[in-house]
N, C-alpha and C positions, 0 to 999 in steps of 0.2 A: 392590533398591537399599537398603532400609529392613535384611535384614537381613545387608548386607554392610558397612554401618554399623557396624551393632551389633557385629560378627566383628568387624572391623578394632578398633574401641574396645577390645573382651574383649583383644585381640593386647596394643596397646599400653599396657592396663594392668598387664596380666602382665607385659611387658616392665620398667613402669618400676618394679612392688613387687620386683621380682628383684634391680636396680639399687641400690635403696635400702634396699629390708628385708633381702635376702639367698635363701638356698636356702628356696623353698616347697614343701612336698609334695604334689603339685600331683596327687596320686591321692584325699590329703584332699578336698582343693577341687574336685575333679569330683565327690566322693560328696556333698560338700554342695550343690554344685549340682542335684544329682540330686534334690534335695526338692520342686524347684519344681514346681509341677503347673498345668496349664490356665490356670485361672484370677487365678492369681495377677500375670503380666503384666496384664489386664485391671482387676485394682486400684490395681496402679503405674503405668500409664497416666491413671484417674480422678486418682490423686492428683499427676501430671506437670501436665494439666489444671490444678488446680486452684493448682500452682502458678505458673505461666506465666499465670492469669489476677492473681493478686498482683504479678507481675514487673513487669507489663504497665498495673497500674490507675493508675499515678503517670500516666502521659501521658492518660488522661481527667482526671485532679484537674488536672493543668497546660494543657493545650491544648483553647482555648473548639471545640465542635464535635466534639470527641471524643469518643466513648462508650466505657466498658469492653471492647466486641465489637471495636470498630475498632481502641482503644487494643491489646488481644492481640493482633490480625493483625500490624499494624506492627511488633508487638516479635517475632514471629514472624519475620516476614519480614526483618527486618533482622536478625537473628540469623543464618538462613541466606544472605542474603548477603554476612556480614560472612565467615564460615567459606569459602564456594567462590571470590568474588572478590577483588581488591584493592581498599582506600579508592582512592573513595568510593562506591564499591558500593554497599556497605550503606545511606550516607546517600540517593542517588542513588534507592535503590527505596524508601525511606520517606517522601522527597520526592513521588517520583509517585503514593503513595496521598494523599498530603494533597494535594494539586493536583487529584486524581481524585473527592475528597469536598469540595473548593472550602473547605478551611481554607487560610487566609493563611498565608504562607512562612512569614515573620520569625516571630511566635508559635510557630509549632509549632517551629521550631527551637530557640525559648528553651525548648521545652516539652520537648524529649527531651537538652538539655543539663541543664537542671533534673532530670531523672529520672537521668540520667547521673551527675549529682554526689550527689544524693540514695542513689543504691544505691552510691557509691563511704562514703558515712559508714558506713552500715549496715555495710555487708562489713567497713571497720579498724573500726567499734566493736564487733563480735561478740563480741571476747574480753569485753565489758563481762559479757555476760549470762555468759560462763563462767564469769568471779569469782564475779558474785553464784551459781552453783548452787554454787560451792566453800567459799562461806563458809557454803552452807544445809546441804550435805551434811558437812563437815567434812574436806574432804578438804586434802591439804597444795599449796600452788600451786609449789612447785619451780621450775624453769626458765622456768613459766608467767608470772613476772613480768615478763618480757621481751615480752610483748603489750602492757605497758601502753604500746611504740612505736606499735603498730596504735591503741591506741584515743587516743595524742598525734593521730598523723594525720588520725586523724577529728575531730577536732576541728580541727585546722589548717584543714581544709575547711570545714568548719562555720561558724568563725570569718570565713574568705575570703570565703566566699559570701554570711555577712549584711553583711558589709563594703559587698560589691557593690550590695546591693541597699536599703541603709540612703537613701542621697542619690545622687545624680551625681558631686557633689564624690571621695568615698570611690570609688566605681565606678572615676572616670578614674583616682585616685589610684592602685590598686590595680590596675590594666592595666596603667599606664605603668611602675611597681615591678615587677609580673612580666616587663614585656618587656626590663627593661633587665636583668636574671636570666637569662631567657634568652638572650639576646644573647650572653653570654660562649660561650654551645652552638654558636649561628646567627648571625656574623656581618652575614649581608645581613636580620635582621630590626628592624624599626619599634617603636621602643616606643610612640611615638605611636598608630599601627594598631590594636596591642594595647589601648590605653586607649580609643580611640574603639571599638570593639570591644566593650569591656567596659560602655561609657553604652548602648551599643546592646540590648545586652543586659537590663541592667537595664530599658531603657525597655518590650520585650516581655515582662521575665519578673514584673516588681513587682505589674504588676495582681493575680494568681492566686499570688500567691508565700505571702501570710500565711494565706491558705485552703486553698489547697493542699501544702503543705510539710507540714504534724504531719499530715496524713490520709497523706499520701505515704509518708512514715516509718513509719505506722502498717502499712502495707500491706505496703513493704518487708521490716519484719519478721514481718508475716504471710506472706511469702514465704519466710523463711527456716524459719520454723516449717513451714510446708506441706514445704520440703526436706529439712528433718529427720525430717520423719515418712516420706519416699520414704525415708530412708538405714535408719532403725529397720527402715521392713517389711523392703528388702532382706536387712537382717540375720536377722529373723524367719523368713521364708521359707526362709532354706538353713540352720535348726537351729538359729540361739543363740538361746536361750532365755532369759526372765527372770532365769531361779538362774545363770548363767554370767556374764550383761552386765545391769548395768539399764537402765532409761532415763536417768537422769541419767549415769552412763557413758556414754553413748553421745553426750548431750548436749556434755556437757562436753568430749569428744575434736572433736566435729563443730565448735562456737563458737571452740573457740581456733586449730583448723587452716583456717577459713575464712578469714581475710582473706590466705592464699598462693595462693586461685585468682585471683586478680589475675594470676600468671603465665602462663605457655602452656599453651594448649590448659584453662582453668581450674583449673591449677597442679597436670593430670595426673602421677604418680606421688608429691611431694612431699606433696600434700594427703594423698593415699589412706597415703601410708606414716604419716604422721602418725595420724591416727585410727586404724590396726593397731596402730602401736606404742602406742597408749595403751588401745586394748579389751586386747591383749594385757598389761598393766602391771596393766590393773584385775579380769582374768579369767585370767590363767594363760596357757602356752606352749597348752594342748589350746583355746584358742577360737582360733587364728592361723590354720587352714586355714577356718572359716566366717568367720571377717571377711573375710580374701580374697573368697571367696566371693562375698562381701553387695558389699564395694567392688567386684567387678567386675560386677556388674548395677546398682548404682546408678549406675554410672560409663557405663554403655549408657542407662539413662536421663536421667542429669543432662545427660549431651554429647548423646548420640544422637537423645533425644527431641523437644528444641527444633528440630533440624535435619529431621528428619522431618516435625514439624511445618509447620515453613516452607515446606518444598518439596510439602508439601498444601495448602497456603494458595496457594502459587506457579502450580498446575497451574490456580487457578481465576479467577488475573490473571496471566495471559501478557499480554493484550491488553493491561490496564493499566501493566503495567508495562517497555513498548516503549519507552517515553520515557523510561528511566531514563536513558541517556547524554546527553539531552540536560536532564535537571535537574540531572547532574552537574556540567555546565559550568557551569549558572547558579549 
């Protein structure tokens, strides 16, 4: 199962840097695959680990009775059942573990919407941290200027969210504005609903909000750094070397192409084309068949590995998680 995953992933990344980068030499890219040895899955697994335990810590800082170990299950498992089923799947089996460890509904759901909106800042502020390595390394920001959208965004979130959670007043104010926004999309929707919705919310998520939000953020981007370091090994491992790419190269391709895995499948082939065309920019046309390379094993562990995970988390709450269809009604 686990490594028809992986096949499948290797398929359709290949497929999509074809797409968007063009002709690869793809006799390159097998000799650099060829590096990898035993052991080296074994260390991008530790470091998959550890970061999926970052992913995951925001839902213990936000939800009373959650522990970091639980907290990584849930984001495990709703991961993979966000991937094999349709909403609300995923929320449906996240529901029956917090039912199963007697945390209250309403909270926990302020708790993985609060983590939700939290790694949504993170991901459009990313390009933040690319500026700053581009104004330490001196390198020129080109086209790159055009994130300062993603990091508008993140901040429009930013802003929304303390909005919400400042008073009620604000809260309703700022439901009942978004639903009439939406409306114009969804007809038959309430903007009323929406702003009771949004007091609701506030009233679960305020308690834990001013304590847990800057640790949450903190973590989140310990999450991305833990991600960065899986995409560096991958690179490491099939032959580019220091004198070819450095870390900040690789850096700086990775922070400003992250906030487009917001797309499908997390923004498979456009991401990965993005960070080739820029290893390739910063290292010559001879490092383009080991980036490949490296993108298509990070790309078996970035997708691959969470889903694996889940469905090992899965095998060992079957039992618990029978009642998913019917938390999904509730």
């Amino acid at each position: 199962m686990i490594f028809l995953v992986a096949s499948l992933l290797a398929v359709l990344v290949g497929v999509a840097i074809i797409r968007l980068v063009g002709a690869v030499d793809w006799s390159a890219v097998g000799g650099a695959l060829g590096h990898l040895t035993w052991w080296q899955p074994v260390v991008l697994t530790a470091v998959l680990l550890v970061r999926q335990f970052f992913n995951a810590l925001p839902l213990a800082f936000y939800i009373p009775g959650v522990g970091p170990f639980r907290a990584m299950v849930n984001d495990l498992v709703g991961t993979m059942m966000a991937t094999v089923v349709p909403p609300p799947g995923d929320i449906a089996a996240r529901v029956a573990l917090f039912r199963t460890w007697g945390v209250p509904i309403p909270p926990a759901i302020a708790g993985v919407t609060l983590n939700t909106l939290t790694f949504y800042i993170v991901r459009f502020g990313a390009p933040l941290i690319g500026f700053v390595l581009l104004l330490t390394t001196g390198h020129e920001a080109g086209l790159r200027w055009l994130d300062l959208l993603s990091v508008a965004i993140a901040a429009a979130i930013l802003a929304g969210l303390l909005l919400v959670i400042r008073a009620e007043r604000t809260a309703r104010a700022v439901g009942d504005r978004s639903g009439r926004i939406m409306r114009r999309f969804r007809r038959d929707l309430d903007p009323a609903a929406w702003a009771d919705g949004c007091v609701r919310f506030r009233e679960d998520a305020a308690a834990r909000f001013s304590w847990g939000f800057p640790r949450s953020l903190a973590a989140t981007v310990g999450m991305l750094v833990a991600d960065l370091t899986l995409l560096l090994l991958c690179l490491r491992f099939v032959g580019l070397d220091t004198s070819e790419i450095s870390v900040a190269d690789v850096a700086i391709a990775y922070f400003f192409a992250y906030p487009l895995t917001v797309f499908f499948f997390s923004g498979l082939g456009i991401v990965d084309a993005l960070i080739i065309a820029a290893l390739v920019e910063a290292g010559g046309p001879e490092v383009e068949a080991a980036a490949v390379a490296g993108l298509i094993v990070w790309r078996v562990f970035f997708i691959g590995g969470p889903i694996a995970l889940g469905a090992i988390c899965l095998l060992f709450l079957r039992g618990t998680l029978r009642g998913s269809r019917e938390a999904a009604v509730d």
